[in-house]
N, C-alpha and C positions, 0 to 999 in steps of 0.2 A: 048785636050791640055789645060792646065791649066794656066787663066791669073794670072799675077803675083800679079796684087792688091788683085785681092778675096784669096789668097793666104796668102796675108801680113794680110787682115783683119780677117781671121781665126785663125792666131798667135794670133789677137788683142783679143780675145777672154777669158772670166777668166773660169778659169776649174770650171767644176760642184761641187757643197761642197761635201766633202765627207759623206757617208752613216754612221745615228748613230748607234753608237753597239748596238744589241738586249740583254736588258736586262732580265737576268733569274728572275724566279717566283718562287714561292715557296708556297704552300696553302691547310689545309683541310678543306673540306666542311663536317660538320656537318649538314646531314638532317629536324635538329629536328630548326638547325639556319640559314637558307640558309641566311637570312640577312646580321648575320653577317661576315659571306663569302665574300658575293659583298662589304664589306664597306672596306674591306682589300681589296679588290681587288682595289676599288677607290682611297683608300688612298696610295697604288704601283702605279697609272695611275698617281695621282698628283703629285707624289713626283717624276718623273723619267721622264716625258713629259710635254709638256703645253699646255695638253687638256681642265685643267680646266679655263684657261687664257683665253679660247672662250665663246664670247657673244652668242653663240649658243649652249652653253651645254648641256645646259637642254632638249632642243628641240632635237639635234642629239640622247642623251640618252635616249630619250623619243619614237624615232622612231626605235633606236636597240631593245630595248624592246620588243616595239609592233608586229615586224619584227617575235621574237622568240617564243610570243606567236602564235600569228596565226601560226605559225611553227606547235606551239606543240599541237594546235585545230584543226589544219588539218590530222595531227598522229590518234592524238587520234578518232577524227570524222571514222576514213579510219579505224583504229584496229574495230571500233564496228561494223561497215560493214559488216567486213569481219567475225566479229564473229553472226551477225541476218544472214549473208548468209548461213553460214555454220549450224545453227540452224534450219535454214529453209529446208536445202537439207538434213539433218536428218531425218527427218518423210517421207521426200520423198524417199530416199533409203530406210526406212526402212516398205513406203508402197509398194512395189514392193515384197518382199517375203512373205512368211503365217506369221500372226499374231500370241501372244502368245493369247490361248485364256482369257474370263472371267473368274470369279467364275461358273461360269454353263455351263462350256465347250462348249461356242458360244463366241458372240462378239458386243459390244457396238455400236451403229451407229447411226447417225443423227438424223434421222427420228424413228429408231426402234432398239429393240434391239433382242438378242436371245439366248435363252441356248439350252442343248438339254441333253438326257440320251441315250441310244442305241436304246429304242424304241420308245422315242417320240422327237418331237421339238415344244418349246413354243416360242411361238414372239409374243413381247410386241409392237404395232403400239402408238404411241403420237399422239392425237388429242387435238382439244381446252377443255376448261373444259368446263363442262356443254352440252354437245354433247349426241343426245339423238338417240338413239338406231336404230328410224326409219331413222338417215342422214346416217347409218352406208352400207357401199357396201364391202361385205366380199364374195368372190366366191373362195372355195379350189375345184379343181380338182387333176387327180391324179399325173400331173407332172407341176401343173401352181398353184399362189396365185396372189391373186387381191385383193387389202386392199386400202379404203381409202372413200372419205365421197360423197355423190351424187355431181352432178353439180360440180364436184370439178376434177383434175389431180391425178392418185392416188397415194399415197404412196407408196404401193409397187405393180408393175405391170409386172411377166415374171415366168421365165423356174425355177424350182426347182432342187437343188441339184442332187434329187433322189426320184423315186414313195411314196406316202403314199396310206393308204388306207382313201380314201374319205369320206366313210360311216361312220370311224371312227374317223371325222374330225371335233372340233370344236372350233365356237367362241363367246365369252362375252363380255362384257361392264363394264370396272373396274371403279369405283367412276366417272363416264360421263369423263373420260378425256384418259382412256386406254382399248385399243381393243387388247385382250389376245386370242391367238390364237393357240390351239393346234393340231400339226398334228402328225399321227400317221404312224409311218416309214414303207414299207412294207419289206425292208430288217434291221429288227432288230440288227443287226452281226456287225453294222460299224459305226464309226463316218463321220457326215458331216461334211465339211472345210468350207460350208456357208450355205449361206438359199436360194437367189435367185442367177443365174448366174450373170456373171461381176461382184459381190461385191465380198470384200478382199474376201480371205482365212486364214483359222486360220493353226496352227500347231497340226492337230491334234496327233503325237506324245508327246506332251507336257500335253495332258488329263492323268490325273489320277482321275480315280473315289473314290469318298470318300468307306472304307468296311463297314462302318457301315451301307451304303445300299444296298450293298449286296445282303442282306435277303430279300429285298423289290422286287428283279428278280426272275421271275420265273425259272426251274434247266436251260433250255436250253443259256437264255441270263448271268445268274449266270457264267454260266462252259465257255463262251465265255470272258465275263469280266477277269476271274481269269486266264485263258491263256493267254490273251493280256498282262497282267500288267508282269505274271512271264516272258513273252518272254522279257517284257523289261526290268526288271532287268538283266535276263541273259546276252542279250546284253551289258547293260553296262558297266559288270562285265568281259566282253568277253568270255563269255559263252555259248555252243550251244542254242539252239533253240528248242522248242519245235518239231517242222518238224524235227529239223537236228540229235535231239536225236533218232527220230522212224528210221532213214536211218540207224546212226548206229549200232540199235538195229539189222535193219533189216541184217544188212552187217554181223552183227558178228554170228547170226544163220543162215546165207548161210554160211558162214566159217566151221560151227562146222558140220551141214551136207555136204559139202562137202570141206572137208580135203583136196582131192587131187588137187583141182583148188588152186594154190595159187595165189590171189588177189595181191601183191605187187608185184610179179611178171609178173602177167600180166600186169599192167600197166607201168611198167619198159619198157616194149617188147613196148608197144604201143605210 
């Protein structure tokens, strides 16, 4: 229940002023003058409010400001972030599948590097310059390499690709600073995807051997080379296959001796 004085003195009361009309704006921002954008924009704030009538002008203005920029440093800070993270997780996805290879149908690495041809592999080991022959520990077996300097952790220490032939394995000392190391593949026929196991893998679809050395294979590795590449053009071109050409050769002289089997129709039936 309500007294009646607190009643009378809420009459007594003067109403709230009322709220000024929200004046329209109207403005282009010309990039090349952002200046003088705000000065118009200053000059509508003075003329339609009495913000510039405050002894605190400048300071308030001066704190809106500051306010926008840290705004637009803390944007921008977060956009480059986002673009080093994403720079960073690039090389990372993209160390998870085979590599494209080098110029020498191997692959660049830290400590070493390597190329290879179908029947040999060379890796190049980095040591100090001036490194002299006796610091040098080189052990090629036929499924293991061990490279790297006495008293020292080696370079490169485990399981190879795939066998070479040992006796026909060797290694030098390039200007005291590089230990070149030739091994000699015992399945001539195929490319390696690396040199020691756990390191990347290359693509070795993505090898094409230069023909000018061609000539430089003997017939066997030659006539291996020259069907690898034509199988891959075919494929690209979606074309059979060297295998899938001898099937159909094969398919079509069972046909022509024997006439009365028809082939499409047996497989209809089956």
């Amino acid at each position: 229940m309500a007294v009646l004085s607190e009643y009378v003195e809420e009459q007594d009361q003067p109403p709230p002023p009322p709220l000024a009309a929200a004046k329209p704006f109207s403005a282009a921002l010309d990039p090349s003058e952002p200046l003088g954008f705000l000065e118009t924009v200053f000059e509508f704030v003075a003329r339609e409010s009495d913000l510039f009538k405050s002894d605190s002008l400048v300071r308030d203005v001066n704190a809106v400001v500051k306010m926008i920029k840290n705004k637009s440093e803390a944007e921008e800070r977060k956009i480059k972030e986002s673009e080093k993270e994403e720079a960073e997780t690039k090389p990372e996805e993209e160390a998870k599948g085979p590599r494209a290879p080098n110029k020498l149908h191997g692959l660049d690495m830290d400590t070493y590097s390597w190329g290879q041809s179908l029947q040999e592999v060379n890796v190049h080991v980095h040591v100090p310059p001036g490194t002299k022959s006796r610091l040098i520990v080189c052990e090629i077996k036929k499924n293991h390499l061990k490279v790297g300097l006495k008293d020292q952790p080696p370079v490169i220490d485990g399981e190879l690709f795939d066998s070479v032939k040992a006796d026909d394995c060797f290694w030098s000392l390039d200007d005291q600073k590089t230990v070149s190391i030739l091994l000699t593949k015992q399945d001539g026929r195929k490319w390696w995807k690396y040199v020691m196991k756990g390191e990347p893998e290359i693509d070795t679809k993505k090898i094409v051997p230069e023909c000018s050395k061609l000539s430089d294979l003997d017939p066997g590795a030659r006539s291996t080379v020259e069907k690898l590449m034509f199988d891959q053009r075919q494929k690209q071109m979606g074309l059979p296959t060297t295998v899938e050409m001898q099937r159909q050769e094969v398919l079509k002289k069972f046909m022509v001796e024997h006439p009365e089997i028809n082939i499409n129709k047996a497989k209809t039936n089956n």
